[in-house]
C-alpha positions in Angstrom: 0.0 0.0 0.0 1.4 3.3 -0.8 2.1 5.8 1.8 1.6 8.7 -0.2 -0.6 10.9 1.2 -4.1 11.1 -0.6 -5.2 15.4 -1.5 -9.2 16.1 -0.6 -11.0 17.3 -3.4 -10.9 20.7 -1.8 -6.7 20.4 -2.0 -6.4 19.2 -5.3 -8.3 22.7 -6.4 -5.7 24.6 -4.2 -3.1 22.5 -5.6 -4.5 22.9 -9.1 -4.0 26.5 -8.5 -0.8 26.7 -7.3 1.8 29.3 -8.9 4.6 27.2 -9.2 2.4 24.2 -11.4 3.9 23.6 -15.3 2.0 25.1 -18.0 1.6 26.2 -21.1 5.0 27.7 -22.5 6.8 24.5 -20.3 4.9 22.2 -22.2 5.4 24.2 -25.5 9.5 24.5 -24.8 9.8 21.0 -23.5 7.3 19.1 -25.8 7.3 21.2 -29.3 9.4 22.6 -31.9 9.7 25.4 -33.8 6.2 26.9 -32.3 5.5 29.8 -33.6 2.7 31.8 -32.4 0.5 33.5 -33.9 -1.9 36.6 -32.6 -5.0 38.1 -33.0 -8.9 38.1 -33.7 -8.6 40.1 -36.8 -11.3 41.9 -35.6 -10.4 44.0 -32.3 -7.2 42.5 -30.4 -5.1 40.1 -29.6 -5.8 38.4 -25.9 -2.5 37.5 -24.0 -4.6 35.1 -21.5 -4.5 32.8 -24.9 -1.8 31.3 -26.7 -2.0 29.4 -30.0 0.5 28.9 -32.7 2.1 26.3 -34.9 4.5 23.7 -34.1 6.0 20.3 -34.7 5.5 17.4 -32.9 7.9 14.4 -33.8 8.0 15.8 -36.9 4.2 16.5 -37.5 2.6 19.6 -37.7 -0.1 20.9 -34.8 -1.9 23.5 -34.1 -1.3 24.1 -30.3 -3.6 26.1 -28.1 -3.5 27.0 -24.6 -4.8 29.3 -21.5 -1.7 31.1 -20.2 -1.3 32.3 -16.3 1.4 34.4 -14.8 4.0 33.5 -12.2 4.0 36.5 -10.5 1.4 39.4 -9.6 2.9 41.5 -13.0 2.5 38.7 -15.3 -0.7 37.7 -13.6 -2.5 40.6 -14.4 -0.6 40.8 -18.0 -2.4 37.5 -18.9 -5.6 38.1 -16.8 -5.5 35.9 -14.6 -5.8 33.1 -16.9 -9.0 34.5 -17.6 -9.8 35.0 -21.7 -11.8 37.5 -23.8 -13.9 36.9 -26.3 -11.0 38.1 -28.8 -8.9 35.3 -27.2 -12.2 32.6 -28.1 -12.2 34.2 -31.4 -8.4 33.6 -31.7 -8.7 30.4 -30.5 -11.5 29.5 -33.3 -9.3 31.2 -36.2 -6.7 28.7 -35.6 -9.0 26.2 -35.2 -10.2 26.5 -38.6 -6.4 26.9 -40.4 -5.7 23.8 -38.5 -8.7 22.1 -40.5 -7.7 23.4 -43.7 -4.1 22.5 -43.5 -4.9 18.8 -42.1 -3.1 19.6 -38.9 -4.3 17.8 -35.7 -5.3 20.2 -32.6 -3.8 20.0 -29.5 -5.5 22.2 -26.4 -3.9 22.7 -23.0 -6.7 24.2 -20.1 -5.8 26.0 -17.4 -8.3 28.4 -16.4 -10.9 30.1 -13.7 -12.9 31.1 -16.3 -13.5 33.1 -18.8 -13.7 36.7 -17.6 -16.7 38.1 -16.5 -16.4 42.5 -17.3 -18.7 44.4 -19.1 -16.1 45.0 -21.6 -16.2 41.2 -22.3 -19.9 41.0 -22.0 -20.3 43.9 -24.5 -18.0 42.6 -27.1 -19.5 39.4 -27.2 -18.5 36.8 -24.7 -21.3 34.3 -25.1 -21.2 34.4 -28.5 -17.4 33.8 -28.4 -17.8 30.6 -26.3 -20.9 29.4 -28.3 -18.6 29.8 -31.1 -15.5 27.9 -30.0 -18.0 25.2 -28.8 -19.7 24.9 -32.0 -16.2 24.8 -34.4 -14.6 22.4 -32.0 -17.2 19.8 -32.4 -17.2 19.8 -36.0 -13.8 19.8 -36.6 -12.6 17.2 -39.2 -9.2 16.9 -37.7 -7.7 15.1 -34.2 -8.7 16.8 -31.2 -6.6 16.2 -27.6 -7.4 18.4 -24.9 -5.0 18.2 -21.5 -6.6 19.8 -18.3 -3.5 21.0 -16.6 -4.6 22.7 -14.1 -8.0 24.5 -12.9 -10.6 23.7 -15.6 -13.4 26.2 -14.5 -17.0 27.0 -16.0 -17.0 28.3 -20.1 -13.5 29.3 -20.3 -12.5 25.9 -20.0 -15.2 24.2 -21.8 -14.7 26.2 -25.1 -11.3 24.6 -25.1 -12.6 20.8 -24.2 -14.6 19.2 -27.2 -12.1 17.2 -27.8 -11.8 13.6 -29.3 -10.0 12.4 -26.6 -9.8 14.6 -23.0 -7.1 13.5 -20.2 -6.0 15.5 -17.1 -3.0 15.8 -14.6 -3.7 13.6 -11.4 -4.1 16.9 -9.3 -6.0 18.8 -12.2 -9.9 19.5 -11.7 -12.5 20.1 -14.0 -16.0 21.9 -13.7 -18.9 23.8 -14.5 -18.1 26.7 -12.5 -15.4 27.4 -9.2 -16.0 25.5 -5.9 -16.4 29.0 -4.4 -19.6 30.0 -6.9 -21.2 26.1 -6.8 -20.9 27.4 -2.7 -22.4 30.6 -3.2 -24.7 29.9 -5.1 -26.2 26.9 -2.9 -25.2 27.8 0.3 -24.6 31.6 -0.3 -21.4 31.2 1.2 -18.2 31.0 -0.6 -16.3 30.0 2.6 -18.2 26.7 2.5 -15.9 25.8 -1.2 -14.2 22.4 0.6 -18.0 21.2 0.9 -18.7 21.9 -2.7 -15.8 20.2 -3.6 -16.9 17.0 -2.3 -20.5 17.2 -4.2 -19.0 19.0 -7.6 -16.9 15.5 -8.6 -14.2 17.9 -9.8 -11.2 15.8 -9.4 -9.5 13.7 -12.6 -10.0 10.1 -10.5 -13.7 11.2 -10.2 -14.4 12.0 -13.6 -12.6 9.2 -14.8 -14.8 7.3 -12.9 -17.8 8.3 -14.4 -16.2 8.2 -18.1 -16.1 11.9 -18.7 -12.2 11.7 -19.2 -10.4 9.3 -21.1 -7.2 9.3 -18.9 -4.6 10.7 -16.2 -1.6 11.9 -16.4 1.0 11.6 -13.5 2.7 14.8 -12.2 6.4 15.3 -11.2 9.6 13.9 -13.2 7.2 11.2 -15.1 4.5 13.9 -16.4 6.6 15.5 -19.4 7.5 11.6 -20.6 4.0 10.2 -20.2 2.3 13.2 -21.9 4.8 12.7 -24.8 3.5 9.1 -24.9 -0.2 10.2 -24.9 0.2 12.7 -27.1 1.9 10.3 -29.8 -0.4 7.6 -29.0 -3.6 9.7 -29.8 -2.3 11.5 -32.4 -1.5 8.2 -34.5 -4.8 6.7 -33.0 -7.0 9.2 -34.3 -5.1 9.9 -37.3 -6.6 6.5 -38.8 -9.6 7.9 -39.2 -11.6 9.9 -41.7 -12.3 13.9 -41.0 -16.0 13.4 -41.3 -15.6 10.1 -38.6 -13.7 12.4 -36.5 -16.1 15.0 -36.3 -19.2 12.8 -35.9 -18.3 10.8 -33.4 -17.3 14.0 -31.4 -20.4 15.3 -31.9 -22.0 11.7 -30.7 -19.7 11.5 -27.6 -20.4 14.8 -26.3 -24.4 14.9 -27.2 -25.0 11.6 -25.4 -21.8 12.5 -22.0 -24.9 13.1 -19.9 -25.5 9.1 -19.5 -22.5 8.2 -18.5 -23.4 10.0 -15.0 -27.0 8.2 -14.6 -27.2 5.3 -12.2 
C-alpha cells in the first residue's frame, strides 16, 4: 500500500492553482518545436490570456492552443489571470479552422478560472465567443486532444474541451463553475468551497470514474514523458480515421456525456 498521502478534493483545487504548477510555454518549450505563435482576432485585439501557434511534434505539424497564467502578480495581471476575452475565443477559433484546412491535428492545453466576467467582455460578445469555440470544436474534421492541466473552471474551460479524446493531470480539476460560486450559489457562502468540492466531482480520478475523461496523467519527473506518450499515442490513433468520422463521433460522444453519469 502506498504511503503517499491522498489530496481532498478541496486540496487538489488549491493545488491545481498553485503558482509554481507547469504550464503552457513549459509544455510548449519541453514538448514542441519550432512553435510559432500567432496573434490576434482580426477583428479587435489580440488576448494574452490565450496562446496558440504552430509547431511540430515528432515531426508532424499541430496546431497548439492554450490558457496562459502568470507566475508572478505582474505577469498575472498581463495575462488576466488566466481569464480570456472573447478576442482570445475568437483567436482560438481562427486557428482552429487553419488547422482544418491545412490537415493539422489540434492539441488544447486548459488552465483556467474562467472566462472573464467584465462588461467590456460581455459587451463585445463573450457568449457568442464561447458558443462559437464550442460549436467549431465539435465539427472539426481533424484530431482533437485536450489536456486539463490545471484549474478547468466554467465556459472558459469548456470552449477549449470538445475534444476527441480529453485526459487530465492527477491533481488537475474540472467543472462547470469554481468551488467558491457552486458554494455561493447553494449555500450563499463561498467560505463553504471544501464542501462543494466534495458534491461537484471535480477531481481527474472522479471523472474518470464516471467516463467523462479518457485518462490521467501523473505529475512530477514522469508527467513530461507520459504526456509525450499520450500525445503520440492519440495522435497516431486518431489519425486513422476519416475527417468526417472524426467530427461525428465527437459530436456523438459529447451529445449523449450526460449518461455516463445516470445510475
Amino acid at each position: 500500500m502506498s504511503g503517499k498521502k491522498q489530496l481532498t478534493p478541496y486540496e487538489k483545487v488549491l493545488t491545481a492553482r498553485a503558482v509554481g504548477r507547469p504550464g503552457m510555454m513549459e509544455f510548449l518549450d519541453a514538448l514542441f518545436e519550432d512553435f510559432v505563435e500567432l496573434h490576434g482576432d482580426r477583428l479587435y485585439r489580440d488576448d494574452p490570456a490565450i496562446v496558440g501557434g504552430i509547431a511540430l511534434f515528432h515531426g508532424i505539424p499541430v496546431t497548439v492552443i492554450g490558457n496562459r497564467k502568470g507566475k508572478n502578480t505582474e505577469e498575472n495581471i498581463r495575462y488576466n489571470f488566466g481569464m480570456t476575452s472573447p478576442e482570445g475565443f475568437r483567436k482560438a477559433v481562427r486557428l482552429m479552422k487553419e488547422a482544418e484546412k491545412f490537415h493539422r491535428p489540434v492539441i488544447t492545453f486548459i488552465d483556467t478560472p474562467g472566462a472573464y466576467p467584465g462588461k467590456e467582455a460581455e459587451s463585445n460578445g463573450q457568449s457568442n465567443a464561447i458558443a462559437e469555440s464550442l460549436a467549431v470544436m465539435s465539427s472539426l474534421k481533424v484530431p482533437v486532444i485536450a489536456v486539463v492541466t490545471g484549474e478547468g473552471s466554467s465556459g472558459g474551460a469548456l470552449a477549449l474541451g470538445v475534444a476527441d479524446t480529453v485526459w487530465m493531470l492527477e491533481n488537475a480539476v474540472y467543472s462547470i463553475l469554481s468551488p467558491e460560486g457552486f458554494a455561493s450559489i447553494l449555500w450563499k457562502d463561498a467560505k463553504k468551497a471544501p464542501q462543494a468540492c466534495e458534491m461537484m466531482k471535480l477531481t481527474a480520478q472522479e471523472l474518470k470514474a464516471y467516463g467523462l475523461i479518457d485518462g490521467i496523467l501523473p505529475e512530477g519527473k514522469r508527467l513530461l514523458p507520459a504526456m509525450d506518450k499520450m500525445l503520440q499515442a492519440q495522435i497516431k490513433r486518431l489519425g486513422k480515421f476519416s475527417g468526417e468520422s472524426l467530427a461525428a463521433n465527437r459530436y456523438h460522444k459529447f451529445r449523449t456525456i450526460d449518461s455516463l453519469t445516470k445510475e
